[in-house]
N, C-alpha and C positions, 0 to 999 in steps of 0.2 A: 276609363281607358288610361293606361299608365302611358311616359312618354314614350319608352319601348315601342309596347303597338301603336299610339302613336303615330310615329317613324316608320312604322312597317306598313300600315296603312295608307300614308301619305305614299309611300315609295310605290306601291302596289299601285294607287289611280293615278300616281305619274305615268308607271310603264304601259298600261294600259292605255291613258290620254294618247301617250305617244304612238302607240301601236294604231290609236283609230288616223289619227292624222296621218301618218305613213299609206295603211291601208287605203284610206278616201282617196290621198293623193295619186298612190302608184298602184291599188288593188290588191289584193290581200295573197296571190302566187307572186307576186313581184317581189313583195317587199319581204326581207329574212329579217331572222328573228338577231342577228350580230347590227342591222340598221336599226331597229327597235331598242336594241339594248345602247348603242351608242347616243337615239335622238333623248333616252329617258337619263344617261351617263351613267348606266350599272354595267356590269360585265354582265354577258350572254350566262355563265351561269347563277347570278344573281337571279337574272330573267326568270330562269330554269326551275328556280324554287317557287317563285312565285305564279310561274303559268307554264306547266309541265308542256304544253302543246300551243303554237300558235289560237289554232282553233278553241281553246280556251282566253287567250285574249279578245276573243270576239263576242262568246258566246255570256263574259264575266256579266254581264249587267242585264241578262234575263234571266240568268240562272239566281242572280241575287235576287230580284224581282220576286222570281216565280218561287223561291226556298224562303225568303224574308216572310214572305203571305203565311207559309205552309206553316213554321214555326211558331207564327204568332195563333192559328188555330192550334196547334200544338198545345197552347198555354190555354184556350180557353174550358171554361168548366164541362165537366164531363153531360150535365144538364142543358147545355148550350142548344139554340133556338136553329136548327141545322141548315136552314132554308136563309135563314137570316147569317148566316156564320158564314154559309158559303159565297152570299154576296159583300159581304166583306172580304173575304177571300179575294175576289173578282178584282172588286176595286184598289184592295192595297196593290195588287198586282199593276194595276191599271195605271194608277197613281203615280207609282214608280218609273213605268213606260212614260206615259206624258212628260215627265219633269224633265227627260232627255229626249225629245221627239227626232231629232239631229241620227243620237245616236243608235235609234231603233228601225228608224229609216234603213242607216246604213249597212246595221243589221242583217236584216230581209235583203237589201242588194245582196249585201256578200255572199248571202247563203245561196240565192236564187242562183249565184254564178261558179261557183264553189264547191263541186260533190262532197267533198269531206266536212264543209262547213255543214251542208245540210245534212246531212248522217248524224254529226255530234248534235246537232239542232232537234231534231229527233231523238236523239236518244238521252237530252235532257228532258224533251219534253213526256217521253215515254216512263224516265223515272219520277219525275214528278207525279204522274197521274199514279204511278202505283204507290207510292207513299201517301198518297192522298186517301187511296183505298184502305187501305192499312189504318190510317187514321179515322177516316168514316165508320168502316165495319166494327172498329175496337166500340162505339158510340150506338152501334145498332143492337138489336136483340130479331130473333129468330133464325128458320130456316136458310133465308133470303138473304140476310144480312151483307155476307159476303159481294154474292149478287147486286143488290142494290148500293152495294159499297162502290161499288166497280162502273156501275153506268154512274150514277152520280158524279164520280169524279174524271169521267172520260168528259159528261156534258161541261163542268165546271172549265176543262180545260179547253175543248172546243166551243165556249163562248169565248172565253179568253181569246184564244187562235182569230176567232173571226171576227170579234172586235177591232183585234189590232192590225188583222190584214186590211178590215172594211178603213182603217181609220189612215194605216199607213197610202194603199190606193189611192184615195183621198185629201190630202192635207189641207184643202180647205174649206173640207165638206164639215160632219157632225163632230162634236166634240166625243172625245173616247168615250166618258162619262155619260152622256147621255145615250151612247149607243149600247153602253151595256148595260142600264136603267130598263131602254128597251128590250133586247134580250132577256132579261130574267124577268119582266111583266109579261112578255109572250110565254116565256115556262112555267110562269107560275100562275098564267090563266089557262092554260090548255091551247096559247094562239100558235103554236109552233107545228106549224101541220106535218101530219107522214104521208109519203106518199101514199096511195092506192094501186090496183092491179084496175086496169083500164080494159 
């Protein structure tokens, strides 16, 4: 990375830092984005470049998460072990999440309170899963392909979801890690029951 990006990187998890402190502090409709740009010392449209929408300063550090995971399956071989890929998948995700617990927490507040947070929240997570598919199915052969592209990476992302909801509920319950350990031993033994018609 040259000094340039650098510089543009550092500026970017400043404005961002500043934005989660503002938010925590005063909530994320309180606080404008002309107090974000003053606590980070850029002008509002420096801001502007760097996070077109408030709700993209919130959303910056799962959509890295969840896009860092995607790209590094991106790079693996086209022979790649698909069961085993995807749980790396899971955990780079994971991984990422825990190393800021702070700021994933605050996250899921924000969004729980926040219509528009939870919309963009959704609708990264909805692009993620189809780029997932798109990546699975390119990997598959048959009929089916597409199809089984498409549940695959719906479950892959609602493990995710519900790791991170079970973990964030929790803060001093299971470690993330071992909860998604368990999730993908219940789908990969058959433990994950369907309902039935009663």
């Amino acid at each position: 990375m040259g000094l340039r990006e650098l510089k543009r990187e550092r500026t970017r998890r400043l404005i961002s830092d500043k934005a989660f402190e503002l938010f925590t502090d005063h909530g994320f409709g309180q606080t404008t984005v002309e107090q974000i740009a003053a606590a980070a010392e850029v002008g509002p449209s420096t801001l502007y470049r760097y996070f077109p929408t408030k709700e993209r300063l919130v959303l910056e550090f799962v959509e890295d998460s969840l896009f860092g995971a995607l790209d590094w399956f991106r790079e693996q071989p086209a022979d790649t072990n698909l069961p085993d890929a995807l749980q790396s998948v899971i955990e780079r995700v994971l991984d990422q999440m825990e190393s800021n617990p702070d700021r994933v927490r605050t996250v899921y507040d924000l969004a729980g309170q926040t219509p528009s947070l939870s919309a963009h929240l959704a609708e990264v997570i909805w692009r993620w899963r189809n780029e997932l598919t798109v990546e699975l199915a390119a990997r598959l052969v048959g009929d089916s392909a597409q199809f089984t592209a498409a549940l695959a990476a719906g479950t892959t992302m609602n493990i995710i979801e519900i790791v991170v909801q079970t973990w964030v509920d929790n803060p001093d319950g299971t470690q993330v890690k071992d909860l998604a350990h368990e999730a993908m031993g219940l789908l990969r033994g058959g433990g994950i029951p369907l309902p039935t018609s009663q």
